[in-house]
C-alpha positions in Angstrom: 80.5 -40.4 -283.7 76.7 -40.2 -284.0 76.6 -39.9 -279.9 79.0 -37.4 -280.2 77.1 -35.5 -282.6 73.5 -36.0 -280.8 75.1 -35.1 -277.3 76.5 -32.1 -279.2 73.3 -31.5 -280.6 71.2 -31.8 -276.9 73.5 -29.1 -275.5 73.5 -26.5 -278.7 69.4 -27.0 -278.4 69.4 -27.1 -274.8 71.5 -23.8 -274.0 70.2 -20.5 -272.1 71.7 -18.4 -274.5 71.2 -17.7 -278.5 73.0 -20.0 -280.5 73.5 -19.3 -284.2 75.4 -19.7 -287.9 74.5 -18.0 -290.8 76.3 -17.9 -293.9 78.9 -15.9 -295.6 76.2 -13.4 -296.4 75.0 -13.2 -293.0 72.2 -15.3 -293.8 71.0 -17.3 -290.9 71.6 -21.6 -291.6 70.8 -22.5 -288.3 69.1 -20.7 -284.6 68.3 -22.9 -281.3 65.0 -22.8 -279.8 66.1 -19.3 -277.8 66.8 -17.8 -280.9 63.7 -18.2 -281.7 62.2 -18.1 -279.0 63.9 -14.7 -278.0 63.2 -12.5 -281.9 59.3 -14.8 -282.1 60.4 -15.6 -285.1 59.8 -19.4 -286.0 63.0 -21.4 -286.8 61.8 -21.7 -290.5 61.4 -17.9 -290.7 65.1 -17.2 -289.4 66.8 -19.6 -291.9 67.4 -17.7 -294.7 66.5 -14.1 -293.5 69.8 -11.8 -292.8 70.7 -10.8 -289.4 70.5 -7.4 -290.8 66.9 -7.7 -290.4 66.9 -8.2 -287.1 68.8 -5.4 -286.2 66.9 -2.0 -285.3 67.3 0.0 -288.3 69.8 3.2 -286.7 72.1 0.5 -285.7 72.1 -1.4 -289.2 75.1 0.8 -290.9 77.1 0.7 -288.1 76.7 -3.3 -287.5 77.4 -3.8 -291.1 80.6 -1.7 -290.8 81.3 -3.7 -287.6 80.7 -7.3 -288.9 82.1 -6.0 -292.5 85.6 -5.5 -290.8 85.4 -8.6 -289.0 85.5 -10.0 -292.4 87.6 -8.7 -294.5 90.9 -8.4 -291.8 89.6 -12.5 -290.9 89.2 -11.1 -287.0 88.3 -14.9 -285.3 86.0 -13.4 -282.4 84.5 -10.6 -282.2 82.3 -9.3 -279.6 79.5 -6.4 -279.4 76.3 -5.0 -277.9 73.4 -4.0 -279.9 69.4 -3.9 -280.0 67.0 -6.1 -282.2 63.8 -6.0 -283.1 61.7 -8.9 -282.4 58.5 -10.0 -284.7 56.5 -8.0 -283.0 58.7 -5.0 -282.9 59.7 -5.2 -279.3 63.2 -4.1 -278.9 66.0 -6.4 -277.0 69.5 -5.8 -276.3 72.0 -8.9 -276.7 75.4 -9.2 -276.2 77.3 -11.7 -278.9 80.0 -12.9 -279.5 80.6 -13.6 -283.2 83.2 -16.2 -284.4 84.1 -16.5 -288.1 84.1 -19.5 -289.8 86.7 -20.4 -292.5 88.0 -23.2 -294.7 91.3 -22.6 -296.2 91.9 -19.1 -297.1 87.3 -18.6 -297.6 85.5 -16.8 -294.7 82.2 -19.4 -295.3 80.0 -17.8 -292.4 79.5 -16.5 -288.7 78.9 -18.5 -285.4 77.1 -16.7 -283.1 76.6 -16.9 -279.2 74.2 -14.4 -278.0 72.9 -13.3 -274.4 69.6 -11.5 -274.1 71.1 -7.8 -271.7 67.9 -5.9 -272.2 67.6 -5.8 -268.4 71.7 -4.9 -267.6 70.6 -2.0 -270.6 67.6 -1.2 -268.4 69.6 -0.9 -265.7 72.5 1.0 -266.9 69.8 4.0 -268.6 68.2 4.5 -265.3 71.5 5.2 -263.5 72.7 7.1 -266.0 69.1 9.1 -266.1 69.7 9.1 -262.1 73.5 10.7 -262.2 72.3 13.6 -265.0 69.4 14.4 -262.6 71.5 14.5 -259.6 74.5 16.1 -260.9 71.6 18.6 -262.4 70.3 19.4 -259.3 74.1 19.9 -257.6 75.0 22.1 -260.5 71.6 24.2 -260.0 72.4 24.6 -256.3 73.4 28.2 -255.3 74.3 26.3 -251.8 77.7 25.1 -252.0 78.1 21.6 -252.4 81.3 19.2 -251.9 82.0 15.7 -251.3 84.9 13.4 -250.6 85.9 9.6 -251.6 87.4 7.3 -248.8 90.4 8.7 -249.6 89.4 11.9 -248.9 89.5 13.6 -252.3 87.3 16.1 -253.8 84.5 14.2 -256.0 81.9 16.8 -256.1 82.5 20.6 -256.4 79.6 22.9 -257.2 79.4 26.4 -259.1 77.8 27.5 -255.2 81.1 25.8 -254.0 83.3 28.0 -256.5 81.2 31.1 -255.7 81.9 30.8 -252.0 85.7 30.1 -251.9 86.6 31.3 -255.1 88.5 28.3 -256.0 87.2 26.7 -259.6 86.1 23.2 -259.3 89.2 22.1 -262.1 91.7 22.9 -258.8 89.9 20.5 -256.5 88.0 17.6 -257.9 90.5 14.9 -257.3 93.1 16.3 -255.1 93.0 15.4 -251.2 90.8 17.8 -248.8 94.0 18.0 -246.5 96.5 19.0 -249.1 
């Protein structure tokens, strides 16, 4: 049992990823070195602060909604995407997935497995930044613009395109080019 219980140990403390319990409260009992490691926050400075804390402050109502319903309708695993604030105030994203614990009928706390996605979220806000310029500069175009998938469907259809043939971009986007 005690090997068990150090090998299960080693691999909690020796994971890539956030590893976590807090209590029914949301009260944190335990982090692994990236917890810490990942908010700056010495270990003795997590136990016993809420996750709440942690959370940037326009995503605290909705994450106590979230976690709240998890809760109270006893939902085993949950998982969501949201941004902390480390120590030093530097945001991160991470990705969790939250089990709850129980004994008998009593909800007695959270296990938490987190994944730092600030990059993927990096990522994701400059393609979306990229699309909004580029469909910005289609839509600005007096040229007409069009474009096809592989399958030869309308995908782009600009307001120069609906000027020119007098067909509104609703009609095309998505029907074949040969129809």
């Amino acid at each position: 049992l005690r090997r068990s219980e150090e090998s299960y140990k080693q691999l909690v403390e020796s994971a890539s990823d956030i590893i976590y319990r807090t209590d029914y409260k949301g009260n944190f009992t335990y982090a692994n070195p990236v917890a810490t490691r990942i908010t700056e926050y010495r270990a003795e400075e997590l136990l016993g602060k809420n996750y709440l804390e942690l959370v940037r402050p326009d995503w605290r109502k909705h994450m106590q909604d979230f976690y709240g319903k998890q809760f109270k309708d006893r939902i085993t695993l949950t998982y969501c995407e949201l941004p902390i604030l480390t120590k030093s105030g530097k945001e991160v994203w991470i990705g969790q997935n939250i089990r709850l614990i129980t004994e008998g009928d009593w909800v007695v706390g959270f296990q938490g497995v987190a994944r730092n996605i600030t990059g993927r979220k990096r990522a994701e806000l400059e393609l979306w930044r990229e699309k909004e310029f580029s469909e910005s500069l289609i839509n600005s175009s007096f040229d007409g613009i069009l474009a096809f998938d592989r399958e030869c469907r309308y995908t782009v259809w600009n307001p120069g395109m609906e000027r020119i043939s007098g067909i509104s971009k609703e009609a095309c986007l998505g029907h074949c080019a040969f129809e």
